[in-house]
TORVEXKOL-80390 format. One record per residue: x, y, z negated of N, C-alpha, C in turn; residue in one letter; residue number from 1; chain. Coordinates in steps of 0.1 Angstrom, whole numbers, padded with zeros to 4 digits. Each point is the difference from the previous one (the first is absolute). Layout:
N
   neast   nnorth     nup   caeast   canorth    caup   ceast   cnorth     cup   rest    nr   kette
       X        Y       Z        X         Y       Z       X        Y       Z      a   NUM       A
...
This chain:
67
   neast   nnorth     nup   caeast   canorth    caup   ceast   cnorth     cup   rest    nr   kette
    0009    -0012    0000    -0009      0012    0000    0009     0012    0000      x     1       A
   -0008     0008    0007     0013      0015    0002    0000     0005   -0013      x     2       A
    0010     0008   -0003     0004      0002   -0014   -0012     0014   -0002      x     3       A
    0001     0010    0009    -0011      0011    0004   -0012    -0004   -0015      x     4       A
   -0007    -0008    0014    -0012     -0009    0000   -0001    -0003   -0018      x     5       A
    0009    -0007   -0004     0001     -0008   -0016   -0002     0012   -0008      x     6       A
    0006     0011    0003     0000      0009   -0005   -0016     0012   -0006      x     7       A
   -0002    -0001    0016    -0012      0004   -0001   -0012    -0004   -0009      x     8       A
   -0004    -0015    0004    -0005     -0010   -0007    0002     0003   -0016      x     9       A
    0010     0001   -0007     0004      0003   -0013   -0007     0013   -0004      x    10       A
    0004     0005    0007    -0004      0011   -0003   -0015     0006   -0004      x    11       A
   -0008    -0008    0014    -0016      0001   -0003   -0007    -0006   -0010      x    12       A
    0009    -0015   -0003    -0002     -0005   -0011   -0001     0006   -0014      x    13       A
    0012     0007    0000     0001      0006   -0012   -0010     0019   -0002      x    14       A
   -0002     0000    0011    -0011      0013   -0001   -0015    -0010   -0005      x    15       A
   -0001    -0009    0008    -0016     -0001   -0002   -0002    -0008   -0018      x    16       A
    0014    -0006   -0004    -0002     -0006   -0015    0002     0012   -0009      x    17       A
    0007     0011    0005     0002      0015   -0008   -0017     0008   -0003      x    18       A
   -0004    -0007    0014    -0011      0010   -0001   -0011    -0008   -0005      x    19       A
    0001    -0013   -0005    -0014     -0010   -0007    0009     0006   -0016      x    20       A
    0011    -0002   -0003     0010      0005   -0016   -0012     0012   -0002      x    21       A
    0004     0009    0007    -0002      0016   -0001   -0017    -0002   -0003      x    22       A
   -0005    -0003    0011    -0014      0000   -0007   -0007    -0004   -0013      x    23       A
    0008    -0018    0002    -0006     -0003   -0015    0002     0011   -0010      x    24       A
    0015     0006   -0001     0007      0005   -0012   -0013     0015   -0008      x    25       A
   -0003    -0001    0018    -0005      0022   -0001   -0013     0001    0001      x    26       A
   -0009    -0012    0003    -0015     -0004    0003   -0006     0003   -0019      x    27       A
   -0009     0010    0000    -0004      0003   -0015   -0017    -0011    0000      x    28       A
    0001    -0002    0013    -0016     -0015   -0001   -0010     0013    0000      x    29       A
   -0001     0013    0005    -0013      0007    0004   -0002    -0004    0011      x    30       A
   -0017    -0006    0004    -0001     -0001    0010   -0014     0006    0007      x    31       A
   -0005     0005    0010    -0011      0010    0001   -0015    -0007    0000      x    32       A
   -0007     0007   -0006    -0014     -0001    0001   -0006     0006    0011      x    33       A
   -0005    -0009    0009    -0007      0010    0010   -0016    -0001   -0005      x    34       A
    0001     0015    0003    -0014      0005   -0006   -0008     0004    0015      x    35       A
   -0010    -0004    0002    -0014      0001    0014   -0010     0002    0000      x    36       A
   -0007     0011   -0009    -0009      0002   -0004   -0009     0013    0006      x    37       A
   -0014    -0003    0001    -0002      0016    0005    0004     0009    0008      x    38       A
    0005    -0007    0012     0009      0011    0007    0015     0000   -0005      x    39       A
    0006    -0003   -0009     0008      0006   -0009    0013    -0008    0002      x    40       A
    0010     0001    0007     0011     -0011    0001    0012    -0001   -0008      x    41       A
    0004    -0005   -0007     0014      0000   -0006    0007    -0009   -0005      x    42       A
    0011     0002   -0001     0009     -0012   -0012    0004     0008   -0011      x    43       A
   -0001    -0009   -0010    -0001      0005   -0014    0011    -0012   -0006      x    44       A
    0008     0009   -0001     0015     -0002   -0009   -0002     0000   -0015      x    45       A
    0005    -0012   -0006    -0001      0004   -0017    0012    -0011   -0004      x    46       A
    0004     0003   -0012     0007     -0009   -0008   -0006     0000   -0014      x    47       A
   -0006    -0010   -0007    -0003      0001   -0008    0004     0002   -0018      x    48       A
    0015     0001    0003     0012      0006   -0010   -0001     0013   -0006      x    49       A
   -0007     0009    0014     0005      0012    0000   -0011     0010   -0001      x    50       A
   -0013    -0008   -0011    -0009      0004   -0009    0002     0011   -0003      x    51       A
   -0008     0012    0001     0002      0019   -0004    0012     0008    0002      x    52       A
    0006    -0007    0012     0012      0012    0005   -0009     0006    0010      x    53       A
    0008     0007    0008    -0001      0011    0008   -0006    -0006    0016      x    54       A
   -0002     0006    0008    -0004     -0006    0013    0001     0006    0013      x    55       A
    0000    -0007    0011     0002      0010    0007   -0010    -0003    0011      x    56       A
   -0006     0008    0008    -0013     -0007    0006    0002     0010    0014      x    57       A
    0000    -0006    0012     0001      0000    0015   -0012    -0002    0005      x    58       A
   -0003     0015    0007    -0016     -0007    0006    0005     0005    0013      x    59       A
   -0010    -0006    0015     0008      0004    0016   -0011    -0003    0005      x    60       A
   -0008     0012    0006    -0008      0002    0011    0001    -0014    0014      x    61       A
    0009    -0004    0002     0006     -0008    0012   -0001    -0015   -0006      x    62       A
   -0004    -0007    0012     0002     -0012   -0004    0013    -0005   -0001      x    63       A
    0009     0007    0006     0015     -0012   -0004    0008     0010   -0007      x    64       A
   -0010     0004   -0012     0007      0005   -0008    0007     0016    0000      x    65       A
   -0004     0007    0011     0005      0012   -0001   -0007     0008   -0011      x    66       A
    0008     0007   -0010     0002      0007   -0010   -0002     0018    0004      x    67       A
């Protein structure tokens, strides 16, 4: 096998097992609620830890989100 080639291969290897590491390590397990109600569309982000802090809330005229 060309040496190039081995190289390469290594390399992708080691990005795509960096990037499964990385996730597990930084993944806090919020995952969205989509809410479809009334006209009304969203995903609703929460962690349940983080009982009477602060918040921050994004609303967007646009469907793909424009702000």
């Amino acid at each position: 096998m060309n040496k190039n080639i081995l190289i390469g291969i290594s390399v992708l290897v080691i990005i795509v097992l960096g990037y499964f590491v990385l996730d597990s390590i930084l993944f806090d397990g919020v995952k969205p609620k989509v809410i479809n109600e009334n006209g009304f569309q969203a995903n609703y982000y929460s962690n349940p830890k983080i009982e009477g802090k602060a918040s921050v809330v994004l609303s967007g005229g646009g469907q793909w989100g424009d702000y």
